[in-house]
C-alpha positions as CSV (number, residue, x, y, z in Angstrom):
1,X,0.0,0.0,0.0
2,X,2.9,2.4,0.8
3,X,4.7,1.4,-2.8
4,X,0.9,2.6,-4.2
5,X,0.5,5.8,-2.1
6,X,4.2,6.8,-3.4
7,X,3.0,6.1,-6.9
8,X,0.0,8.7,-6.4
9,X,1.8,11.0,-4.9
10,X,4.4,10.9,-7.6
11,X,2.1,11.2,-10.2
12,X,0.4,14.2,-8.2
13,X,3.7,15.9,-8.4
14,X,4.3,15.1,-11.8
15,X,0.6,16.7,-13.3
16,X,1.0,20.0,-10.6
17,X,4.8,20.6,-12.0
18,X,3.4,20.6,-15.8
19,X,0.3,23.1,-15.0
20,X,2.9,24.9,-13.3
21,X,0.8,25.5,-10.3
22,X,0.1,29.4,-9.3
23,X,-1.1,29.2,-6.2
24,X,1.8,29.2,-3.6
25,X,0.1,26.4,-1.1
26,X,0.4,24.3,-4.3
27,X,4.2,25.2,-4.8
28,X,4.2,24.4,-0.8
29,X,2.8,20.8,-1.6
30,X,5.3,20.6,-4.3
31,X,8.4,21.2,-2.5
32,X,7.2,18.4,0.1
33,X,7.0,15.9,-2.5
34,X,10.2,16.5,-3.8
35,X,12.1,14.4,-1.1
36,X,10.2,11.6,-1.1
37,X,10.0,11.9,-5.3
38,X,14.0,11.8,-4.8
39,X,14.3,9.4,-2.3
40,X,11.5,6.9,-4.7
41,X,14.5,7.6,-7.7
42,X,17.2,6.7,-5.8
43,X,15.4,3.4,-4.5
44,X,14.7,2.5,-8.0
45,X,17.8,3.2,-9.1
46,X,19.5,1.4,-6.4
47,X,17.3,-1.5,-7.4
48,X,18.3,-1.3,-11.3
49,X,22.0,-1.9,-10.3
50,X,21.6,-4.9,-7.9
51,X,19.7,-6.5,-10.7
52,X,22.2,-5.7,-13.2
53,X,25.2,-7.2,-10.8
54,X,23.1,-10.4,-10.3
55,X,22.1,-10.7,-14.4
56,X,26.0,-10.0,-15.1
57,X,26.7,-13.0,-12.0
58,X,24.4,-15.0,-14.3
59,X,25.8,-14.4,-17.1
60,X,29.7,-14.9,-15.9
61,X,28.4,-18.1,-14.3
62,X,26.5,-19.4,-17.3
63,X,29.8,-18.6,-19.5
64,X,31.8,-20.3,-16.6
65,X,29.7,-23.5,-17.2
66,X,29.9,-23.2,-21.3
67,X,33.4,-23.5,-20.6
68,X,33.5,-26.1,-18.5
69,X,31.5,-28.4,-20.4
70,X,33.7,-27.5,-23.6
71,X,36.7,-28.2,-21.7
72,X,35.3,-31.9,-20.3
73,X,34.4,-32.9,-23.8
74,X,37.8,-31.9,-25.3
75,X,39.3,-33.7,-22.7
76,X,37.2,-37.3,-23.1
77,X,36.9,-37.0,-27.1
78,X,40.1,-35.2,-28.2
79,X,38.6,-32.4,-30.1
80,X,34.5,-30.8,-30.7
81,X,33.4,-31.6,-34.2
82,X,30.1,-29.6,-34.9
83,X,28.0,-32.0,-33.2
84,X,29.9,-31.8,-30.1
85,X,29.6,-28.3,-30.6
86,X,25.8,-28.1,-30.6
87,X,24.9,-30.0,-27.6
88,X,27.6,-27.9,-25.5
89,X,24.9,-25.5,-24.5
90,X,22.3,-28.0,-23.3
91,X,25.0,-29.9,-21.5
92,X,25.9,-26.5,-19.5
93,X,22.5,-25.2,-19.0
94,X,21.8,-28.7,-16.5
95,X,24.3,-27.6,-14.2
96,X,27.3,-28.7,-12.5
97,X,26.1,-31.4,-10.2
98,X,24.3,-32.9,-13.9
99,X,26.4,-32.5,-16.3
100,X,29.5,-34.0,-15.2
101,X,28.2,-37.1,-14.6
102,X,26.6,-37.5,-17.2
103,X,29.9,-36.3,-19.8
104,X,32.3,-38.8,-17.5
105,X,29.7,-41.8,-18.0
106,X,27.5,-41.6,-21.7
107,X,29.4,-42.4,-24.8
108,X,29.7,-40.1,-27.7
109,X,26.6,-41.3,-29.1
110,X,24.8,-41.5,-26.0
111,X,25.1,-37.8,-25.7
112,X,24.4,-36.8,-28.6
113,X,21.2,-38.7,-29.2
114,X,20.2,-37.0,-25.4
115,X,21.3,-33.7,-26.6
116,X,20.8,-33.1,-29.8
């Protein structure tokens, strides 16, 4: 309810600064929004960046696990031919705890029919 009130008020501010109000106990009414308009930026802004670090954590981590899984099939098949290639991505998407497993005990084949 407080998160909607805010929203009012912020739109209340928002319509009185555009008919530029004339009447000073509008002004008045203004100026006591203005902190709390302020302090609602800042909040959202402060909200935008957190989410931003944790998509970019993702992000690193998802890459991290790409990786991985790249790595763990060079290592049991020599090299990635284009098939190998393709099913990195699904491999990597399971997770840690899944995908190594699963790389250390299926055949080429194996994965690839799963996978692909």
């Amino acid at each position: 309810m407080r998160e909607k009130a805010v929203e009012l008020l912020l739109n209340l501010r928002a319509t009185l600064q555009l008919k530029e109000p004339e009447e000073e106990e509008d002004r008045d009414f203004i100026m006591t929004l203005s902190p709390i308009y302020l302090q609602k930026l800042e909040e959202v802004r402060q909200e935008g960046r957190q989410e931003g670090r944790q998509e970019g954590r993702q992000e690193g981590r998802q890459e991290s696990l790409y990786s991985v899984v790249e790595k763990l099939l060079r290592f049991k098949f020599g090299s990635l031919d284009d098939e190998l290639n393709q099913i990195i991505q699904p491999l990597s998407a399971l997770g840690e705890e899944e995908f190594i497993p699963l790389i250390q005990q299926l055949s080429r084949s194996e994965l690839l029919d799963r996978f692909s």
